[in-house]
PDB file with one MODEL, atoms N, CA, C and O in Angstrom:
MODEL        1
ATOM      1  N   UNK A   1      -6.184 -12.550  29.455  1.00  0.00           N
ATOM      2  CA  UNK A   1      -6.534 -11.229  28.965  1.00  0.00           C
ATOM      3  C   UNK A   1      -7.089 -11.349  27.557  1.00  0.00           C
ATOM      4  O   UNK A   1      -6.467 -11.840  26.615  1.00  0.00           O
ATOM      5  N   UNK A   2      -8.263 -10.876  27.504  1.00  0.00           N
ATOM      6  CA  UNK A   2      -8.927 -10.574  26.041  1.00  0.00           C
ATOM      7  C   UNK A   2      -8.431  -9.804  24.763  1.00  0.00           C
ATOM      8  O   UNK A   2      -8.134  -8.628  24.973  1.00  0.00           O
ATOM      9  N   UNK A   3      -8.292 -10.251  23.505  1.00  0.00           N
ATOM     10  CA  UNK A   3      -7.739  -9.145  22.934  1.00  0.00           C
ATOM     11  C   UNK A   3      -8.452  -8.117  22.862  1.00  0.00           C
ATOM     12  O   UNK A   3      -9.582  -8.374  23.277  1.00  0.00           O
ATOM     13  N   UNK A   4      -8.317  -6.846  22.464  1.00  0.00           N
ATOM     14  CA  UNK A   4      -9.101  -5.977  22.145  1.00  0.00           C
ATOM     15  C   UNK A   4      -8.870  -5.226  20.600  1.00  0.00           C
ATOM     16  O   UNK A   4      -7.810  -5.032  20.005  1.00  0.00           O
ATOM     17  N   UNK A   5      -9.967  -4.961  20.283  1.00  0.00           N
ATOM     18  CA  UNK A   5      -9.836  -5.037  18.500  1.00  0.00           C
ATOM     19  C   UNK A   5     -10.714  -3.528  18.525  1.00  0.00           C
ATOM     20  O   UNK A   5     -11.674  -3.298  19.259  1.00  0.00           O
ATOM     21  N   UNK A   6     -10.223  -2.756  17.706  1.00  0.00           N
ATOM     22  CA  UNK A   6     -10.891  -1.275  16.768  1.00  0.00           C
ATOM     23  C   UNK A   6     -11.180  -1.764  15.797  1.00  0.00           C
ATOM     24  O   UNK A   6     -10.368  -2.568  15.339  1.00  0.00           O
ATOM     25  N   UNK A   7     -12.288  -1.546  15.134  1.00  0.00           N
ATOM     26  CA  UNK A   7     -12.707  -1.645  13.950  1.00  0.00           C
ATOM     27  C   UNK A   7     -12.254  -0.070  13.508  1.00  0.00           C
ATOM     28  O   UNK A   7     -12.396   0.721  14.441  1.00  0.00           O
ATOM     29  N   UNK A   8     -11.670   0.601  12.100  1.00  0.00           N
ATOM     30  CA  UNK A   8     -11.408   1.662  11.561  1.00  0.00           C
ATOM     31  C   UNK A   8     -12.437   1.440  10.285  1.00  0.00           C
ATOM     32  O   UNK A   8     -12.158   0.505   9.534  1.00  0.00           O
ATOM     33  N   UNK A   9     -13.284   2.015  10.069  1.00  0.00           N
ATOM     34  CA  UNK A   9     -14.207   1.932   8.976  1.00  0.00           C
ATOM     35  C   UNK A   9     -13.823   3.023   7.769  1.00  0.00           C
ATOM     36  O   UNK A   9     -13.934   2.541   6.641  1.00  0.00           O
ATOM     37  N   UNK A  10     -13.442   4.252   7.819  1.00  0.00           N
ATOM     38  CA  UNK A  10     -12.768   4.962   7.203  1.00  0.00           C
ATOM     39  C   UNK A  10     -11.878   6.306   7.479  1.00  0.00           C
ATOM     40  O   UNK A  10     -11.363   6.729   8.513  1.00  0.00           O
ATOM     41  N   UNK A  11     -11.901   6.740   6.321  1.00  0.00           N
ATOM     42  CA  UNK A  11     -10.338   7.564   6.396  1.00  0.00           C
ATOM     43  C   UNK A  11     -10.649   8.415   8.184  1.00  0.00           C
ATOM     44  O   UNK A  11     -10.019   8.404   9.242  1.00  0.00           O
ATOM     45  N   UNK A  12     -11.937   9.057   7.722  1.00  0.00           N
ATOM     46  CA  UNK A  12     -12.719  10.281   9.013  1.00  0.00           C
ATOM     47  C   UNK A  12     -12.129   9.321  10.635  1.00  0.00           C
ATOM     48  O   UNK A  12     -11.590   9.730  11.664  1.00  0.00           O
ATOM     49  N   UNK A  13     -12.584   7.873  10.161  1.00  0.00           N
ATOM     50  CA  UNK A  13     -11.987   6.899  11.413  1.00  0.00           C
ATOM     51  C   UNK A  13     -10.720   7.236  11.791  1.00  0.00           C
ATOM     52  O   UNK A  13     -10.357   7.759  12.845  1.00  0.00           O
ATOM     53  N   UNK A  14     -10.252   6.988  11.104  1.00  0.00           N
ATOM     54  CA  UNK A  14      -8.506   7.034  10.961  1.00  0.00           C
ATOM     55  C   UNK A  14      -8.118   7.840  11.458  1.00  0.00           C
ATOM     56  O   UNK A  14      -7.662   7.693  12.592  1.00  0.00           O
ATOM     57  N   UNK A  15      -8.124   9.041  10.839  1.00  0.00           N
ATOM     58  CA  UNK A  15      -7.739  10.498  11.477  1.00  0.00           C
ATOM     59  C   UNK A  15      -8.524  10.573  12.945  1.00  0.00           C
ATOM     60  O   UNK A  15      -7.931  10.492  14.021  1.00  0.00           O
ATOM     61  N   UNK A  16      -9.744  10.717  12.819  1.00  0.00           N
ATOM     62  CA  UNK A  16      -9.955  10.857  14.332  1.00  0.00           C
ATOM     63  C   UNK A  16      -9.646  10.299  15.142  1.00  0.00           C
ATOM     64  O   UNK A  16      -9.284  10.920  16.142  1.00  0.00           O
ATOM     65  N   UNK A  17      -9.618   8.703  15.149  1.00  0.00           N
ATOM     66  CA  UNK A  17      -9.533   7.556  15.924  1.00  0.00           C
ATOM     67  C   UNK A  17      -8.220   7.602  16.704  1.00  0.00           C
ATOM     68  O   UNK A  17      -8.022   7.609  17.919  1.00  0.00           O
ATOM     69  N   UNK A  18      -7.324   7.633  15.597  1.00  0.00           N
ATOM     70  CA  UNK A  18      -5.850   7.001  16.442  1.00  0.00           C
ATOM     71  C   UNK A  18      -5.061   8.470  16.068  1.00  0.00           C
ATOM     72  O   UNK A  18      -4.300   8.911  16.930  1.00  0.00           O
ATOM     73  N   UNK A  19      -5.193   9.059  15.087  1.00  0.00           N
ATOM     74  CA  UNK A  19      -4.267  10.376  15.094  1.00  0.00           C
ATOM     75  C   UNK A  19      -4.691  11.737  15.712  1.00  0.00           C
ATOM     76  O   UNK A  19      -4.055  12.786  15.807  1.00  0.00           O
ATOM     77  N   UNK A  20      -5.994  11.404  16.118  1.00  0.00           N
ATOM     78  CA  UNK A  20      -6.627  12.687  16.427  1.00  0.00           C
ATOM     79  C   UNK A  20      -6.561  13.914  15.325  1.00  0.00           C
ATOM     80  O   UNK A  20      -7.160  14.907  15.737  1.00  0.00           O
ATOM     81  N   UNK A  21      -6.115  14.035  14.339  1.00  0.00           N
ATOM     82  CA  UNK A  21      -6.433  14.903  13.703  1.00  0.00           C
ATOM     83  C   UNK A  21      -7.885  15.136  13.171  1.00  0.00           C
ATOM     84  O   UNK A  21      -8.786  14.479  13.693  1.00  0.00           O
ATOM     85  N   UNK A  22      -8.191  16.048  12.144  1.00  0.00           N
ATOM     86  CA  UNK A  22      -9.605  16.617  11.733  1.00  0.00           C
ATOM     87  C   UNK A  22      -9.800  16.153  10.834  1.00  0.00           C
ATOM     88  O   UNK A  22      -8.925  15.547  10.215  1.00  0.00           O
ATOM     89  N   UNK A  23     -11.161  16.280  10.385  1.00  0.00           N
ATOM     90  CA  UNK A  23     -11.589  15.386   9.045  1.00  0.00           C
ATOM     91  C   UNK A  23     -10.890  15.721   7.911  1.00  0.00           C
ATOM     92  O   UNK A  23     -10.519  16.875   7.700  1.00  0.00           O
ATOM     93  N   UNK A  24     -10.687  14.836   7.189  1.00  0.00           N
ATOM     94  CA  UNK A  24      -9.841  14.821   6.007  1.00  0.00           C
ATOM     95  C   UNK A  24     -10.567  15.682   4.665  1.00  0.00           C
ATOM     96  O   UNK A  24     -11.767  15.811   4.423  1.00  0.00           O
ATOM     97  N   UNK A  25      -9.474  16.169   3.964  1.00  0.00           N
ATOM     98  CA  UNK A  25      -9.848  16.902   3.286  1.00  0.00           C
ATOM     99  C   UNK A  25     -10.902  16.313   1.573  1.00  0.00           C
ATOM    100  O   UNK A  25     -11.725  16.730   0.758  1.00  0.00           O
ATOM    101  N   UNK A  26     -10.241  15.352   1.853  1.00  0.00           N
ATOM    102  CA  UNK A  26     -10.902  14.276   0.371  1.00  0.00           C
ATOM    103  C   UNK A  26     -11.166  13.401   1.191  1.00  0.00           C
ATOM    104  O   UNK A  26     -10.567  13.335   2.264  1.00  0.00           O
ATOM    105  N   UNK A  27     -12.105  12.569   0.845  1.00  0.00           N
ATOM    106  CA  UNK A  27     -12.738  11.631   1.443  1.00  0.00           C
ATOM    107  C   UNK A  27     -12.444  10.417   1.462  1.00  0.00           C
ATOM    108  O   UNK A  27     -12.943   9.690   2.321  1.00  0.00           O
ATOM    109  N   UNK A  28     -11.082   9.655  -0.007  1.00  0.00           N
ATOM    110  CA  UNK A  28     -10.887   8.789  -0.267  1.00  0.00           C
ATOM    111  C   UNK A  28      -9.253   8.473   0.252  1.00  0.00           C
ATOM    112  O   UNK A  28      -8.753   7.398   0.581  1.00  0.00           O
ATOM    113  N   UNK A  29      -8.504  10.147   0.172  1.00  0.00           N
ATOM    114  CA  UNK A  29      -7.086  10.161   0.171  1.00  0.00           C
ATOM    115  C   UNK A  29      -6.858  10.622   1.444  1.00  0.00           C
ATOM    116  O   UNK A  29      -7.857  11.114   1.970  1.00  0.00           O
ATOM    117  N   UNK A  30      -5.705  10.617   2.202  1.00  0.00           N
ATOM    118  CA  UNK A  30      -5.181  11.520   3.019  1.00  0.00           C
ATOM    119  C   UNK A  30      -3.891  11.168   3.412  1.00  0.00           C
ATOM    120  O   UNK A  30      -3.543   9.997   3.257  1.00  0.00           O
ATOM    121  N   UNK A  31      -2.920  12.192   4.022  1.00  0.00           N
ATOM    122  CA  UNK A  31      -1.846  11.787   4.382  1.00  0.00           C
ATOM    123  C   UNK A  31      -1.548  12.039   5.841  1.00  0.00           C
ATOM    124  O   UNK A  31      -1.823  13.170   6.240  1.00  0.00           O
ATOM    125  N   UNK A  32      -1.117  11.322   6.567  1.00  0.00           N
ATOM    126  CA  UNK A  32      -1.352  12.032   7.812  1.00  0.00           C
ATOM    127  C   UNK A  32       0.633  11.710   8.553  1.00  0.00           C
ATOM    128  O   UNK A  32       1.171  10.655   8.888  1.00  0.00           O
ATOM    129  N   UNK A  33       1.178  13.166   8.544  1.00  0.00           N
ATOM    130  CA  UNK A  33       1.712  13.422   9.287  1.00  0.00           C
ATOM    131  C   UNK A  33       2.418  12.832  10.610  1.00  0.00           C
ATOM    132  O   UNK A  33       2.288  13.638  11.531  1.00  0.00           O
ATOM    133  N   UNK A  34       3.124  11.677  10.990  1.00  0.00           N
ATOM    134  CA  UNK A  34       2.497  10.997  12.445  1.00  0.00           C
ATOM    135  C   UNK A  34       3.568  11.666  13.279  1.00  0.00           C
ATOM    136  O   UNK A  34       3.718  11.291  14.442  1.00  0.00           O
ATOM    137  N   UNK A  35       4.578  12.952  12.604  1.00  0.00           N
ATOM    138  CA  UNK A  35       5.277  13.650  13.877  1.00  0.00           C
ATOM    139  C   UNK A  35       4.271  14.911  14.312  1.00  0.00           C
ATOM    140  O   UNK A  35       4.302  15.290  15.483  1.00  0.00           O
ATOM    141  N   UNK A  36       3.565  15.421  13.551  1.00  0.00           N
ATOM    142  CA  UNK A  36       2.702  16.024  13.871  1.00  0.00           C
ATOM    143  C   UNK A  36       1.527  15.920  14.398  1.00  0.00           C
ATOM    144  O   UNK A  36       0.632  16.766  14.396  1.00  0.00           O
ATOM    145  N   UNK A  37       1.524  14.372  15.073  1.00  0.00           N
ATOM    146  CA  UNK A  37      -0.052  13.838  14.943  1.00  0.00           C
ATOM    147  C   UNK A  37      -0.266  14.100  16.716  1.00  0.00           C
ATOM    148  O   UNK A  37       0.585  13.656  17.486  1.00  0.00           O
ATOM    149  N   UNK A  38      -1.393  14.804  17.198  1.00  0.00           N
ATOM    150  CA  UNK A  38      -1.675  15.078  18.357  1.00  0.00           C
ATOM    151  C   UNK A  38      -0.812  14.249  19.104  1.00  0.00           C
ATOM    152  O   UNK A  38      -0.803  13.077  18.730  1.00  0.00           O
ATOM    153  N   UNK A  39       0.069  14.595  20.259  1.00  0.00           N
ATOM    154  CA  UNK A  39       0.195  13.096  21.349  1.00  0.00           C
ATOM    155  C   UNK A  39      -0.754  12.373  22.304  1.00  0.00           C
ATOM    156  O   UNK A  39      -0.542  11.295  22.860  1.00  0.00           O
ATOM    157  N   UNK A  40      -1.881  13.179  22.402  1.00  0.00           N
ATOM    158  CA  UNK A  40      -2.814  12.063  23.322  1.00  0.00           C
ATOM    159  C   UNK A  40      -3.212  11.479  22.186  1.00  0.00           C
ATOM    160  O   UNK A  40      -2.178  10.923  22.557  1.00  0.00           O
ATOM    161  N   UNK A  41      -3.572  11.077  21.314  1.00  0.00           N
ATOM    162  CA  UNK A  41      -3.987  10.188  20.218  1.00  0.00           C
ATOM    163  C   UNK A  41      -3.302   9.052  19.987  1.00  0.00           C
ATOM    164  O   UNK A  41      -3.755   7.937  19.732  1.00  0.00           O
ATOM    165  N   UNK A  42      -1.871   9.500  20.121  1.00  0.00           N
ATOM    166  CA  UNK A  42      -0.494   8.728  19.344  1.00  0.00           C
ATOM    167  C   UNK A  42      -0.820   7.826  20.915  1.00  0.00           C
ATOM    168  O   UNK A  42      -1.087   6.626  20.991  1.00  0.00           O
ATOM    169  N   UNK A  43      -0.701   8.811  22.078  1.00  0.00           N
ATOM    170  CA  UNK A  43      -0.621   7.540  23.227  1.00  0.00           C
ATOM    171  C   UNK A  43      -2.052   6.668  23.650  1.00  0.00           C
ATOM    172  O   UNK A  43      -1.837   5.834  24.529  1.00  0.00           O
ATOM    173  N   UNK A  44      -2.975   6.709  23.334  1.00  0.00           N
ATOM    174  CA  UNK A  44      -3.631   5.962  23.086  1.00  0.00           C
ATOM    175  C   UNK A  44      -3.709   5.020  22.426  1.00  0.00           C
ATOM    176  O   UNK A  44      -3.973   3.960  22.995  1.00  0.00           O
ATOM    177  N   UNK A  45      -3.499   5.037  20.879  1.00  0.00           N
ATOM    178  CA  UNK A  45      -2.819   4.007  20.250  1.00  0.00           C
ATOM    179  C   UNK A  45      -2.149   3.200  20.106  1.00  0.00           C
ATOM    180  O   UNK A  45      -2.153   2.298  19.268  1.00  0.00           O
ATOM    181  N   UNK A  46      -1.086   3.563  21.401  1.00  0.00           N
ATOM    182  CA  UNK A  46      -0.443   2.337  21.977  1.00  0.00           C
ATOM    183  C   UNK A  46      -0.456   1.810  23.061  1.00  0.00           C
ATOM    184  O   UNK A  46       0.471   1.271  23.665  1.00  0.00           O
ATOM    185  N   UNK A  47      -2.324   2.054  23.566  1.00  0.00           N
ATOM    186  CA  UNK A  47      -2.448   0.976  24.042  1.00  0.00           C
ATOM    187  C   UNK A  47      -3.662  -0.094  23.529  1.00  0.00           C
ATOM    188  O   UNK A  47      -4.384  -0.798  24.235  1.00  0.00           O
ATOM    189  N   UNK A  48      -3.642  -0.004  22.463  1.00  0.00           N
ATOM    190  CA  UNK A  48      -4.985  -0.861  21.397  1.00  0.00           C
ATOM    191  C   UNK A  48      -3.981  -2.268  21.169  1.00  0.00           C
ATOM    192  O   UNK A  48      -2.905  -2.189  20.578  1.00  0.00           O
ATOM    193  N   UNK A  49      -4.421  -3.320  21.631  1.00  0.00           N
ATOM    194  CA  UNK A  49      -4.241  -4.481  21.156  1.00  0.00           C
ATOM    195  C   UNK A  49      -3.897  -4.778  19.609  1.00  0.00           C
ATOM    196  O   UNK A  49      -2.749  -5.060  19.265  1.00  0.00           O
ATOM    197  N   UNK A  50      -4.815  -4.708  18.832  1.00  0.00           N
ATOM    198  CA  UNK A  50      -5.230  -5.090  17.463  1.00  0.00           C
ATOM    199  C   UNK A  50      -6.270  -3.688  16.973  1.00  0.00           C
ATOM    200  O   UNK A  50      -7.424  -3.539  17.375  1.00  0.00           O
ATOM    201  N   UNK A  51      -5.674  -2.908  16.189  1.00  0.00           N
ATOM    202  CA  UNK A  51      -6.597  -2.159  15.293  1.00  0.00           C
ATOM    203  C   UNK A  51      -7.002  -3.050  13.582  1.00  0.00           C
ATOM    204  O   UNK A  51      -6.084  -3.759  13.169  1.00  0.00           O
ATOM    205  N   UNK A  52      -8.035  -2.998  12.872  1.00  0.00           N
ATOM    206  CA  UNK A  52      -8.911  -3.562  12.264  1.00  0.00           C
ATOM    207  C   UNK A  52      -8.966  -2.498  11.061  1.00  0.00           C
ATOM    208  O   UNK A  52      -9.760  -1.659  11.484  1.00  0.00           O
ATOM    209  N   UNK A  53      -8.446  -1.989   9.489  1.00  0.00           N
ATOM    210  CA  UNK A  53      -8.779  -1.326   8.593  1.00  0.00           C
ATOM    211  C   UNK A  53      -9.958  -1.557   7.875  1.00  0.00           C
ATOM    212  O   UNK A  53      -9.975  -2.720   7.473  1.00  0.00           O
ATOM    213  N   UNK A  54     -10.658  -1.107   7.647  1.00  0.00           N
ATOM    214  CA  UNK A  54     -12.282  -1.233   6.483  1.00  0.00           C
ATOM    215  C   UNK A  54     -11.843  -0.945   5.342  1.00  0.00           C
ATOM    216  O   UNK A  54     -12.692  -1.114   4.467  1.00  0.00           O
ATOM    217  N   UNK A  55     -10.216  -0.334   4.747  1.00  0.00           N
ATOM    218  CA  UNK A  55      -9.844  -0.346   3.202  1.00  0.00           C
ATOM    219  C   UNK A  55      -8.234  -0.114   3.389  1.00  0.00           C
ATOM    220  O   UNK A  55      -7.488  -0.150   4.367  1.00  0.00           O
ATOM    221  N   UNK A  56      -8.084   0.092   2.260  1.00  0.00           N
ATOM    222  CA  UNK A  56      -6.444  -0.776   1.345  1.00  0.00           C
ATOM    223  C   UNK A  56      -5.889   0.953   2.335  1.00  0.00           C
ATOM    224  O   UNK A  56      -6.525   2.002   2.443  1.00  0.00           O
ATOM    225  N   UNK A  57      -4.706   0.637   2.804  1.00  0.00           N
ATOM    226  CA  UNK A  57      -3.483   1.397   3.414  1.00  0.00           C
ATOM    227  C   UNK A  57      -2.312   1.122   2.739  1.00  0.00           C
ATOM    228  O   UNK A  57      -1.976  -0.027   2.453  1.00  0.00           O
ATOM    229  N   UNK A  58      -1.383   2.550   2.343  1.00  0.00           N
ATOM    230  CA  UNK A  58      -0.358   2.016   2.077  1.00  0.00           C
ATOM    231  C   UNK A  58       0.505   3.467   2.718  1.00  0.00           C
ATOM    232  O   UNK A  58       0.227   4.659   2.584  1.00  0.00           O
ATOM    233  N   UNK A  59       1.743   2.731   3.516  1.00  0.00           N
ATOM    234  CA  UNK A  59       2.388   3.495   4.109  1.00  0.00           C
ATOM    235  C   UNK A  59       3.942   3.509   3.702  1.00  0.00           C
ATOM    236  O   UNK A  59       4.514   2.663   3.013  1.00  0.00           O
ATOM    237  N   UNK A  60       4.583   4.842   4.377  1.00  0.00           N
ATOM    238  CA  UNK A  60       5.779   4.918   3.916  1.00  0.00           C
ATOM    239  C   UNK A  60       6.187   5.648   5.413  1.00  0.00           C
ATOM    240  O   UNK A  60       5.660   6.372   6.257  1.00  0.00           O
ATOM    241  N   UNK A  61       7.850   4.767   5.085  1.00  0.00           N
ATOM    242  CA  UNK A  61       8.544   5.842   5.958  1.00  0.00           C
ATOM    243  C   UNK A  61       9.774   5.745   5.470  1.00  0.00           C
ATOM    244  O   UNK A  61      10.416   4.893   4.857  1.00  0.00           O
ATOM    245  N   UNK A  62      10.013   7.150   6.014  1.00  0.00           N
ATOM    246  CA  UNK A  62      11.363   7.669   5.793  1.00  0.00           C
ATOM    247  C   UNK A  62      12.649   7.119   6.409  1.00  0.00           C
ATOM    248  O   UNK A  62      12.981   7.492   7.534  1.00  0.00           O
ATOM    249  N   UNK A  63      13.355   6.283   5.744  1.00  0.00           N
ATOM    250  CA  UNK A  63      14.692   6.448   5.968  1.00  0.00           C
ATOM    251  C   UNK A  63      16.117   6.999   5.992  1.00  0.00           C
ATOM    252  O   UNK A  63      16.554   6.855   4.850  1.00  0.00           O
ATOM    253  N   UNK A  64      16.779   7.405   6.553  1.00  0.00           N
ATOM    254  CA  UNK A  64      18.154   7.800   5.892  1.00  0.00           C
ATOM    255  C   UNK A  64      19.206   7.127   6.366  1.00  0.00           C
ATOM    256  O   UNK A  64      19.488   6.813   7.522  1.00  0.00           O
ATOM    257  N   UNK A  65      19.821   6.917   5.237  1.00  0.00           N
ATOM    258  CA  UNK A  65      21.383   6.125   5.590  1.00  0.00           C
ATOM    259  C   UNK A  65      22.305   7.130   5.061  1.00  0.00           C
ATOM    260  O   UNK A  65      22.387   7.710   3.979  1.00  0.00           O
ATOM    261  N   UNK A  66      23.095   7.167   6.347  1.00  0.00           N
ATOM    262  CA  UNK A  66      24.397   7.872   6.164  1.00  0.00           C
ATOM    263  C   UNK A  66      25.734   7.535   6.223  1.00  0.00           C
ATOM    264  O   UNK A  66      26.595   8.388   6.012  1.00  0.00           O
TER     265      UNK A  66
ENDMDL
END
């Protein structure tokens, strides 16, 4: 089996591509939501082999310890 690779070129990528959401409001920034993020998008996304960024990501998630 071949891998299969997305190239994401930018943010507009991003959001549309794998979150399905709408174009971003700034062009450089965005935050995207991923409990809110469409579910046919989210399930698509897992089925991409290897996705590919065109610039710097930095992510966070939420933890809680109780």
């Amino acid at each position: 089996m071949q891998n299969r690779y997305v190239d994401i070129e930018s943010i507009s990528d991003l959001q549309r591509v794998l979150y399905g959401c709408g174009k971003p409001k700034h062009p450089l920034i965005t935050l995207v939501d991923l409990a809110a993020a469409d579910r046919i998008a989210l399930q698509w996304r897992l089925t991409i082999t290897f996705y590919r960024l065109g610039f710097y990501s930095i992510t966070a998630k939420n933890i809680r310890v109780t």
